[in-house]
N, C-alpha and C positions, 0 to 999 in steps of 0.2 A: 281361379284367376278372375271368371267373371265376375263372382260374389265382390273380389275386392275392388273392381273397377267401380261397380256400384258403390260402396258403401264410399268411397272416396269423391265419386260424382254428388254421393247426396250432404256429405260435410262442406265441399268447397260450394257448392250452391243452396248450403242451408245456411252457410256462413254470409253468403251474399243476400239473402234477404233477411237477415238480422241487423246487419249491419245498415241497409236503406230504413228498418222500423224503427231503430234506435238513433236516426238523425245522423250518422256516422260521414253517409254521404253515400253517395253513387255503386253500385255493385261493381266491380272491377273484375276485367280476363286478361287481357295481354299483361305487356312489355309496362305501362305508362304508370305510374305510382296510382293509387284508388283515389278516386275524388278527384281526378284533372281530366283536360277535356280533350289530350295528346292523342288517347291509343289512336291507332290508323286502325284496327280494328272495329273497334266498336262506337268510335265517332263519326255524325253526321249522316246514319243511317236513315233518320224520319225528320220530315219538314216540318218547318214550324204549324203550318195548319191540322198536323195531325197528332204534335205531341201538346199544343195550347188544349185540345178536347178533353186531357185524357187527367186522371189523377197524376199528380208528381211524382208519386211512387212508383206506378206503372212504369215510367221512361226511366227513373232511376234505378229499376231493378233489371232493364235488361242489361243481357248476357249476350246477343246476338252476333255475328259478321254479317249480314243483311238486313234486309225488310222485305219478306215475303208477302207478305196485307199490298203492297205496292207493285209488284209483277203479276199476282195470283186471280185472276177474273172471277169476280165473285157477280152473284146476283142475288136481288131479294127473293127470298123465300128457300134458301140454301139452306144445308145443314154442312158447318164447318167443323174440323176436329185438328185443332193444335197438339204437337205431339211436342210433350216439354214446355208448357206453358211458363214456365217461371211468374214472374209478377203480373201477367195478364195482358201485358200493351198488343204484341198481336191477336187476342182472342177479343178485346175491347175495341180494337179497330177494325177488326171483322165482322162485328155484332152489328155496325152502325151499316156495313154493308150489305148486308142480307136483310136486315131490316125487321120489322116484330113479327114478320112472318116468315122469318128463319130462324135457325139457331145457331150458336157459336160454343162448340165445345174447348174446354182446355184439361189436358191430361200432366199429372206430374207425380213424381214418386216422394220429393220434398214436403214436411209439414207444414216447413217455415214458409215454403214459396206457396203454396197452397192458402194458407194466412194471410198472407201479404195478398194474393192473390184474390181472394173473395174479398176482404178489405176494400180494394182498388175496384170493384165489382159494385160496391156496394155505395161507393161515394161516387162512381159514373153515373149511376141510379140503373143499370143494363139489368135489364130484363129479363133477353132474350139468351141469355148467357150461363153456362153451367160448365164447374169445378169437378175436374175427377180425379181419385187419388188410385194409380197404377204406375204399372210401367209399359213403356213403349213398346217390348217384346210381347207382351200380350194386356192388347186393348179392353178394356170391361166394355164394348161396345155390341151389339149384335152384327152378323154378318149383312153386308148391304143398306147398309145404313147411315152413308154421308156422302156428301156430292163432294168435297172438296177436301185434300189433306193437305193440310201447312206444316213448315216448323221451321225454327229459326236456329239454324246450325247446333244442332243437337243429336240429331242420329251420329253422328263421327262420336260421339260420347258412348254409344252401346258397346259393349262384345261381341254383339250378334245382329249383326248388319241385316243379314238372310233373314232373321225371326220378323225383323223390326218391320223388315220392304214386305213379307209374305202376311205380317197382320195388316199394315195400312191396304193390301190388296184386299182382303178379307172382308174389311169393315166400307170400304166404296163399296157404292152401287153403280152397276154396271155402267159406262161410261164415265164415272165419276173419275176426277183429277187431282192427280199427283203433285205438289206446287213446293219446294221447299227450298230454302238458304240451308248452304253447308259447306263447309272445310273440304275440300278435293285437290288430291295434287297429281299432278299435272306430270308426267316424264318418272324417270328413277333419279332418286336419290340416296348417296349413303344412310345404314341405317343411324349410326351417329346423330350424323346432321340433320336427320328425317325426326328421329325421337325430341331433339332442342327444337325445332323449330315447330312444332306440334304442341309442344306444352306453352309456349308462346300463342299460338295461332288459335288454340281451341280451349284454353285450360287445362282439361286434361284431355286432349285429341289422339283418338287413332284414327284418323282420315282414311277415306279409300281413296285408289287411284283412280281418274276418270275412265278408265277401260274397268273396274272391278264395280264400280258403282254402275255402269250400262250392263253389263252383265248381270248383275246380281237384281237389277230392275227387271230385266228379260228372264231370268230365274223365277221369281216370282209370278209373273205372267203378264207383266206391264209393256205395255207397245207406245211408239211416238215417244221417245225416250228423246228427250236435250237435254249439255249440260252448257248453261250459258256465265261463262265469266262474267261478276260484278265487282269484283274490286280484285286485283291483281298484289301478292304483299312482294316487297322490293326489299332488294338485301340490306337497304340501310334501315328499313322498318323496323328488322329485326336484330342490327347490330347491339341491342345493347345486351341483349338475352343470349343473344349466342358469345361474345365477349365473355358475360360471365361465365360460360359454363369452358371457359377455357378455350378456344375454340378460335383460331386465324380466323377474322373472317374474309380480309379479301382472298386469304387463298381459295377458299372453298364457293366465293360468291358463284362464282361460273356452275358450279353442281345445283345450288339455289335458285339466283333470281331467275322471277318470271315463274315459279314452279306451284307453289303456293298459292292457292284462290280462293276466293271466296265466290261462289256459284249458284246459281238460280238452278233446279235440277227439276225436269218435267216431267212426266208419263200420264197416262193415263188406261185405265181399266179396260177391255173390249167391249163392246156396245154385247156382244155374244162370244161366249165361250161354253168349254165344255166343266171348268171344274169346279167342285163344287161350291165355293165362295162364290161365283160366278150369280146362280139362281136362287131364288128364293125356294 
């Protein structure tokens, strides 16, 4: 099952930066047709000041439900690591933060985003910025080796939740911070109407619950754990998705709204521990 979650993750977002290279238009996730400016989703995540900097391709290829680069406290001389880079817009707006004496990684298991991605890399003129091709269960990085982990709602896209939180602990250096946008839902939901509103909400989404995401950060060995609501999705966001799939929606609104979030999720690594990711 996991094999085919991936190979399905990397078709619908090799097809999304095929589609921005060949001028097609904008990468699309929700409910709103590709090329319009509707989803509540993935619309009006970044200010004009930070997507006027950036190549066009960069904003048009993401995929996101937040803007991590914008909650995430960076300083110069960082070493940053995107998990799930797609087109690059978060690791190109991290770059300018940390500045030539940091670095800004981006990790992605796509060719086409990886392409599109150095492309966008390359017409910023960034520098300080480097493309990796993996996957998120296990990082090509060395242990202790970045101050900061981002990524913009793409762990709900893994199998393996636990691999994905126990490598980002892995690859911080001790202290280092946990910083990510992600799909979390909030309370129980039927599993029905949990599976429709996830393939809406995340593309292809298996969200965790906000109690399995705190635990599964505390599994790995992550302390100072928040999960901070940024965008709340409303039953009529998602009426038209759930309509088609057959589906009342005001009966079932009450099981729904309010449930679904889009979330800023925090931890960070202990200053000292005992295990061995922990030391050099």
């Amino acid at each position: 099952m996991t094999g085919q979650i991936k190979e399905v993750v990397k078709a619908k977002y090799g097809e999304a930066a095929r589609r921005v290279t060949a001028g097609i238009g904008s990468a699309c996730c929700g409910a709103a047709p590709c090329g319009t400016d509707v989803d509540p989703i993935t619309r009006d995540l970044y200010d004009a000041s930070q997507t006027t900097m950036l190549p066009d391709d960069a904003v048009k290829a993401s995929l996101g439900c937040g803007n991590p680069t914008a909650l995430a406290e960076l300083n110069p001389g960082e070493v940053v690591l995107d998990l799930g880079s797609g087109g690059g817009i978060d690791v190109l707006l991290s770059a300018k933060r940390v500045g030539p004496t940091g670095k800004a990684y981006g990790l992605d298991m796509t060719d086409d985003m990886l392409a599109l991605a150095r492309e966008n890399q390359k017409r910023a003129g960034a520098q300080n910025v480097e493309f990796l091709k993996g996957e998120i269960e296990s990082i090509p990085l060395p242990d202790n080796s970045v101050d900061v982990i981002i990524s913009n709602c793409v762990i709900n896209l893994s199998a393996d939740k636990g691999r994905v939180l126990s490598e980002a602990f892995r690859v911080l250096k001790p202290g280092g911070r946990f910083a990510v946008s992600d799909v979390v839902v909030r309370g129980t939901v039927p599993d029905e109407i949990r599976k429709s509103m996830l393939l809406w909400v995340g593309c292809i989404a298996g969200a965790l619950s906000d109690v399995d995401y705190t635990s599964k950060l505390a599994t790995a060995g992550f302390e100072n754990i928040d999960i901070e609501p940024t965008r709340i999705y409303s039953i009529e966001d998602a009426r038209t998705v759930l309509s088609g799939q057959g589906i009342e929606v005001d009966a079932i609104a009450p099981e729904v709204e309010g449930k679904f979030i889009s979330a800023f999720v925090r931890a960070t690594k202990p200053e000292k521990c005992c295990a061995p990711s922990c030391c050099t």
